[in-house]
TORKE-935109 format. One record per residue: residue number from 0; residue in three letters; y, x, z of N, C-alpha, C in turn. Coordinates in Angstrom, 2 decimals. Layout:
<pts>
  pos  code      npy      npx      npz     capy     capx     capz      cpy      cpx      cpz
  NUM   ala        Y        X        Z        Y        X        Z        Y        X        Z
...
</pts>
This chain:
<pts>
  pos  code      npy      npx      npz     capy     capx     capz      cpy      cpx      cpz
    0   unk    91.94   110.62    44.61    91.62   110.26    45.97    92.71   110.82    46.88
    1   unk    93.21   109.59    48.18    94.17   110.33    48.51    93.37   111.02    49.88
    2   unk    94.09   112.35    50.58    93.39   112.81    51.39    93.85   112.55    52.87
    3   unk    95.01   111.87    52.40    95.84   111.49    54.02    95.41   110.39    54.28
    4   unk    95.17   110.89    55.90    94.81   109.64    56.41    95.79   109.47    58.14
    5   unk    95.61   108.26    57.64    96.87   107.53    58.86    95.80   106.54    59.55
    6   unk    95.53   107.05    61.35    95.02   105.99    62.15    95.52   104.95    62.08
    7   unk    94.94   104.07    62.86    94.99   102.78    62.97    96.27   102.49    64.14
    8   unk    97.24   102.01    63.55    98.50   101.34    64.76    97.91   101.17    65.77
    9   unk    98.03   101.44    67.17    97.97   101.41    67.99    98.42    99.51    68.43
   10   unk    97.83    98.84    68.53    97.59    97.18    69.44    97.84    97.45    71.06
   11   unk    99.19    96.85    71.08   100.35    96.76    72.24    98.64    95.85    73.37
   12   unk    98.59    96.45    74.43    97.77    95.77    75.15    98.36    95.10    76.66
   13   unk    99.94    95.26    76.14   100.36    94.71    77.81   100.72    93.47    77.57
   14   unk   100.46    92.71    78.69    99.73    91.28    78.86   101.50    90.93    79.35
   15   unk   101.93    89.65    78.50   103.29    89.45    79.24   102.95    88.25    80.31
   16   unk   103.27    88.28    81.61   102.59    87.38    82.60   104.25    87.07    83.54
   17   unk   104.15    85.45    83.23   105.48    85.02    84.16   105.18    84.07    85.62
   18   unk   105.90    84.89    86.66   105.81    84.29    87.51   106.93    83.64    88.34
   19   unk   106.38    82.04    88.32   107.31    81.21    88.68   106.79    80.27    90.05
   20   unk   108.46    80.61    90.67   108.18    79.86    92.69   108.99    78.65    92.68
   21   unk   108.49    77.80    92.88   109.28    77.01    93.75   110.32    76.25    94.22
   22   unk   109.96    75.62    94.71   111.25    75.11    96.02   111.06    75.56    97.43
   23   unk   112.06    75.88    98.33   111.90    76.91    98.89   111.40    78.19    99.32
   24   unk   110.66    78.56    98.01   110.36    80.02    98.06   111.40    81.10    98.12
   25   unk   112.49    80.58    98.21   113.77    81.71    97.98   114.04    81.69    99.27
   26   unk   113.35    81.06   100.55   114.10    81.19   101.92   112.46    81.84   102.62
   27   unk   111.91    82.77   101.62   110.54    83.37   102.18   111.53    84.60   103.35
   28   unk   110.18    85.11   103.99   111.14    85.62   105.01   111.65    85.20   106.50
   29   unk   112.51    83.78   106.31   113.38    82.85   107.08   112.44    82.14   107.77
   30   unk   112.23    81.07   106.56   110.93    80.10   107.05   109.85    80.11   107.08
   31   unk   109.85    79.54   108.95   108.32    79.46   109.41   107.67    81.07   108.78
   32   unk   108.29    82.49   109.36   107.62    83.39   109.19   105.57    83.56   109.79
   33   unk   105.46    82.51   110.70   104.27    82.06   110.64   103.04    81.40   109.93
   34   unk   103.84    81.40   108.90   102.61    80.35   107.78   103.14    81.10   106.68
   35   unk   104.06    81.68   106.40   104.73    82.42   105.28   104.52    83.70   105.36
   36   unk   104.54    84.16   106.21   105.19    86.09   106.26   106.70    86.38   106.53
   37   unk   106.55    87.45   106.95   108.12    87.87   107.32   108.54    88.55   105.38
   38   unk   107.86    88.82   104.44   108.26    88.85   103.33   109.07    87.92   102.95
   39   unk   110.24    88.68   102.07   111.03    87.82   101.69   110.81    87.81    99.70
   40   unk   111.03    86.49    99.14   110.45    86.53    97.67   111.00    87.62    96.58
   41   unk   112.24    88.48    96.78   112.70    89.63    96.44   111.51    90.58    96.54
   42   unk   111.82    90.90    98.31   110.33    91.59    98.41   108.98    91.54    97.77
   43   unk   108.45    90.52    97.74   107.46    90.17    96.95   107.28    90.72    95.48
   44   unk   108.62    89.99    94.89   108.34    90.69    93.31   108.68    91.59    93.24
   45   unk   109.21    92.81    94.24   109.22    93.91    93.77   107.73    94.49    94.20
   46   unk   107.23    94.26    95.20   106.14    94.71    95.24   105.03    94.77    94.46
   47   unk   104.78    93.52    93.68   104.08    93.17    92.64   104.32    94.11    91.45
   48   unk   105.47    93.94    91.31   106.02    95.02    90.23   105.13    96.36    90.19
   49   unk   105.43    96.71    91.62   104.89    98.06    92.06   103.24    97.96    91.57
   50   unk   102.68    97.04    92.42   101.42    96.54    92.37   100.68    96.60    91.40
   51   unk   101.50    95.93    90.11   100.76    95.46    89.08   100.81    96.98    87.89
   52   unk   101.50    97.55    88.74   102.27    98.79    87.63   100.47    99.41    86.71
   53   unk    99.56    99.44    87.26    98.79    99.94    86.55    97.92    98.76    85.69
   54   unk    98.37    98.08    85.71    97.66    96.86    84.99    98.09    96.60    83.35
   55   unk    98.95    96.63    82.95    99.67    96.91    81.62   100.06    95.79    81.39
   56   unk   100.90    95.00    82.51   101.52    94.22    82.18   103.02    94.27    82.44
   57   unk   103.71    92.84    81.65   105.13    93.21    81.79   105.27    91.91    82.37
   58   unk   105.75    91.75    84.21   106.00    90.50    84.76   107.50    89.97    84.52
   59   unk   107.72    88.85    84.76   109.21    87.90    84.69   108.86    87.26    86.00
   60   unk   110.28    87.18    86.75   110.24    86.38    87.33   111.28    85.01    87.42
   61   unk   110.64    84.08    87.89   111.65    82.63    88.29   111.47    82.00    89.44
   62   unk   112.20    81.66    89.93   112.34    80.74    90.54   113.63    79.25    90.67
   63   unk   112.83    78.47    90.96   114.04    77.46    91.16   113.61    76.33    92.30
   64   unk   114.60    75.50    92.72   114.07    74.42    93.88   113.89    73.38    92.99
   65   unk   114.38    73.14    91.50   114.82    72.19    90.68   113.68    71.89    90.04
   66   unk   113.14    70.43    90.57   111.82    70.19    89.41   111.83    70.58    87.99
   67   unk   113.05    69.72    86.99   113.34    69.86    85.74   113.33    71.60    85.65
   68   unk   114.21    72.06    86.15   114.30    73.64    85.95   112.66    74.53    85.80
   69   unk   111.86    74.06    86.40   110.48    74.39    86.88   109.83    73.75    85.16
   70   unk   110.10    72.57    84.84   109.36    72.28    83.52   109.93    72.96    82.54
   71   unk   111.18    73.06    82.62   111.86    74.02    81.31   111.20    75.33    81.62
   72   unk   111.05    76.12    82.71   110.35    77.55    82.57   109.26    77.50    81.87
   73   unk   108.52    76.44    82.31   107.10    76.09    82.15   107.07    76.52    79.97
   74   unk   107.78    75.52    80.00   107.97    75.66    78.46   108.20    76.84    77.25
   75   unk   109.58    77.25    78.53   110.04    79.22    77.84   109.17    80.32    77.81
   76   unk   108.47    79.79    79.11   107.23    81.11    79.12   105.63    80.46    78.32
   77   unk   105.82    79.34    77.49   104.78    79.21    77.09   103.85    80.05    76.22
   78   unk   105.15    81.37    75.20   104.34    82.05    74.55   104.06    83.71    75.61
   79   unk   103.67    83.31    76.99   103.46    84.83    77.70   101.97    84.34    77.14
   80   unk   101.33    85.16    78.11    99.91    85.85    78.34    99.66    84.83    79.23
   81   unk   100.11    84.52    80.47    99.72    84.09    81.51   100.96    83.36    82.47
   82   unk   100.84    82.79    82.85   101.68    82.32    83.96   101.30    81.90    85.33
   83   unk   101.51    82.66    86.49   101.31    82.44    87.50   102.23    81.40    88.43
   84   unk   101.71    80.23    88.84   102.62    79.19    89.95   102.56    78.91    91.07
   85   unk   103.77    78.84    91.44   104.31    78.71    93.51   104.97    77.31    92.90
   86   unk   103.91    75.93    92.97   105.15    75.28    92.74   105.36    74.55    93.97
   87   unk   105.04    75.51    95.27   105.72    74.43    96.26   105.16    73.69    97.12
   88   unk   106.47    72.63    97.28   106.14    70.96    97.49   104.91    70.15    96.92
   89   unk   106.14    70.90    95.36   106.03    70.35    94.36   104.50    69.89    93.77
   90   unk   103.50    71.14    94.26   102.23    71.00    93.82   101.36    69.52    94.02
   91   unk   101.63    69.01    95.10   101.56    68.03    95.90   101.49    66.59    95.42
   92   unk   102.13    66.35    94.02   103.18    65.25    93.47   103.89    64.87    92.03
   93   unk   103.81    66.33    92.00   104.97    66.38    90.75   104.18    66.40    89.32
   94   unk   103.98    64.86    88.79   103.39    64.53    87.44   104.11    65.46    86.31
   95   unk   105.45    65.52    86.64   106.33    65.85    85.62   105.46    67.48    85.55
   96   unk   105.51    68.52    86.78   105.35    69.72    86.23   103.62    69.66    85.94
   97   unk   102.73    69.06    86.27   101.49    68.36    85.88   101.36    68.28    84.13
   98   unk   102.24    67.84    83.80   102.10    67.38    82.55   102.91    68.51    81.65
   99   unk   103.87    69.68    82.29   104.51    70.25    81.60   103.22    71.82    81.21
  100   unk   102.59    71.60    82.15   101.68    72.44    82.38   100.28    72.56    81.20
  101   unk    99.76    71.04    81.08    99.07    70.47    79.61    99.86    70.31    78.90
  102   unk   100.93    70.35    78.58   101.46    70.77    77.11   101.99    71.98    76.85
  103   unk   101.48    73.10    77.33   101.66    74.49    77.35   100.41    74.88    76.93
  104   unk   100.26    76.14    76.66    99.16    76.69    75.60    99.17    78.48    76.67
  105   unk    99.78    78.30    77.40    99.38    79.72    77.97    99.06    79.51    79.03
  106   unk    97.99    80.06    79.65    97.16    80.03    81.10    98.21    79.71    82.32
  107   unk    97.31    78.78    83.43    98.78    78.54    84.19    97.82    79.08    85.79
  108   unk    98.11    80.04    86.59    97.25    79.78    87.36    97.83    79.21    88.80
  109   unk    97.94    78.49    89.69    98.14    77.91    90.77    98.29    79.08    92.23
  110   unk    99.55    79.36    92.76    98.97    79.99    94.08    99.34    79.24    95.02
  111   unk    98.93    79.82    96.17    99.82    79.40    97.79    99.70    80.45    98.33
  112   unk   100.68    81.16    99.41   100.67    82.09   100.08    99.75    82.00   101.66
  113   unk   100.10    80.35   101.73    99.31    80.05   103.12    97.69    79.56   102.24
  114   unk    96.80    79.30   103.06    95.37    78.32   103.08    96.19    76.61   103.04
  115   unk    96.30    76.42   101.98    97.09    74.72   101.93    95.46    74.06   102.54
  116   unk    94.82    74.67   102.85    93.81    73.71   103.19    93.45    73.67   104.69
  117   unk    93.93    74.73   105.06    93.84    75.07   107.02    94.78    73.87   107.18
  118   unk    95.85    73.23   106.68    97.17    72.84   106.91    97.32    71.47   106.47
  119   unk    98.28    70.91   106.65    98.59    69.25   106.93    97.59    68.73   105.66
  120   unk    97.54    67.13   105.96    96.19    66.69   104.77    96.82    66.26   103.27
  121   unk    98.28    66.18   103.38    99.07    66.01   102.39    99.10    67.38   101.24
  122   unk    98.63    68.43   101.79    98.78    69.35   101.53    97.50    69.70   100.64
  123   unk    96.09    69.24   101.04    95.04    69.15   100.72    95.04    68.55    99.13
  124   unk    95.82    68.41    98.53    95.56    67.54    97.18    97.01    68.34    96.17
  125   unk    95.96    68.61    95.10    97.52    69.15    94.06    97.03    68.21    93.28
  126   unk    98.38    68.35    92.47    98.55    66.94    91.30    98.20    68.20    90.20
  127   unk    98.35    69.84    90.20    98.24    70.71    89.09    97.03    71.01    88.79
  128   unk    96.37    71.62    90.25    95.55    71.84    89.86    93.77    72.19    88.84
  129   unk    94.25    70.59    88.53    92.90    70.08    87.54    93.55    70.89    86.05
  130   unk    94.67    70.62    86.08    95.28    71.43    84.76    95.53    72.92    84.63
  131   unk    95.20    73.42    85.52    95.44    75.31    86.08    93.90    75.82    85.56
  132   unk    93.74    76.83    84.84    93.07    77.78    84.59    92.12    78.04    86.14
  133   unk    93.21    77.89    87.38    92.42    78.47    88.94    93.42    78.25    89.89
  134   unk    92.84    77.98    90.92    93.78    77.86    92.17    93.86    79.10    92.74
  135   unk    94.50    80.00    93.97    94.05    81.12    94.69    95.10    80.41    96.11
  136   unk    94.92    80.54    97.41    95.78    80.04    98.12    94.69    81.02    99.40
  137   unk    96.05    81.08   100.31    95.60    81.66   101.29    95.88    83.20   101.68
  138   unk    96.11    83.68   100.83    96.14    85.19   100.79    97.45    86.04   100.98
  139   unk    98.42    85.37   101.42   100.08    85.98   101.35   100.15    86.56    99.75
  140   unk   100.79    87.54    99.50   101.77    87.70    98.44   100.49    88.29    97.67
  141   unk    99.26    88.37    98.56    98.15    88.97    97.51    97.36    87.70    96.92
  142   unk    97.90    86.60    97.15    97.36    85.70    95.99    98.20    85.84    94.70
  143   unk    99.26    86.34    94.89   100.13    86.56    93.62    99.18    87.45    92.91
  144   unk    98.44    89.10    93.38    98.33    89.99    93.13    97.29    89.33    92.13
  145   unk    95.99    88.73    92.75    95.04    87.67    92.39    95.22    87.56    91.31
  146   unk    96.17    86.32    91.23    96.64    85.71    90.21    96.81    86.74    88.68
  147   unk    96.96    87.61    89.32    98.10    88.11    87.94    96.68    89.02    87.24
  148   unk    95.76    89.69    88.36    94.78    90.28    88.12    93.70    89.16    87.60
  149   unk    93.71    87.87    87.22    92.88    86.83    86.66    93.29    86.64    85.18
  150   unk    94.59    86.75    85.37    95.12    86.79    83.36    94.87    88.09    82.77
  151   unk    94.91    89.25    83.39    94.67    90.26    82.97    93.26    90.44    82.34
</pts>
């Protein structure tokens, strides 16, 4: 009989969660600091960073204005934990990231920084949504926080 005994490996519990913005999310800050925040999207993910620090996760970030660029992330981060989305305009329209979204296998969740629903009626309708795990909108950079605290 042997008498050594070796616990059990320790199971990595940090959640890899990618978060991806947009088209013009890189001019946060600039534009329309009234419906946006005077935060700029730097700001943001470092804050989150900060934010999320006790959560045990490890965030990525992306951004791009580029639809295609937005479906290829979609794809690279398919084996995270979670993926959180700013897609924008884009939310609005875009079949392509719609569909890049159902053929992904990792949680996708939807944000907006403004209430897209206080706001123009075009705005009122995502093409993602039905395919997102959850919407969160409204909340400035703490719908990100949301978000990330829903995959967790």
């Amino acid at each position: 009989m042997d008498s050594a005994y070796a616990p059990p490996a320790k199971v990595s519990t940090v959640k890899k969660i990618a978060i991806i913005n947009g088209p013009n999310l890189n001019k946060l800050g600039e534009r329309e600091p009234s419906v946006y925040g005077q935060d700029t999207l730097e700001g943001i993910n470092e804050w989150l960073a900060l934010e999320s620090s006790t959560l045990e996760v490890e965030l990525s970030f992306f951004q791009s204005n580029v639809e295609g660029e937005i479906v290829t992330a979609l794809h690279q981060f398919d084996s995270s934990d979670g993926i959180v989305l700013n897609a924008g305009g884009y939310t609005h329209y875009s079949i392509a990231i719609r569909d890049a979204i159902s053929a992904i296998s990792a949680p996708v969740v939807e944000v907006h920084l403004s209430n897209v629903y206080a706001r123009e009626d075009f705005r009122h309708i995502s093409a993602i949504a039905p395919v997102c795990k959850g919407s969160i909108s409204g909340f400035g950079k703490n719908s990100y926080l949301l978000a990330i605290r829903s995959l967790t």
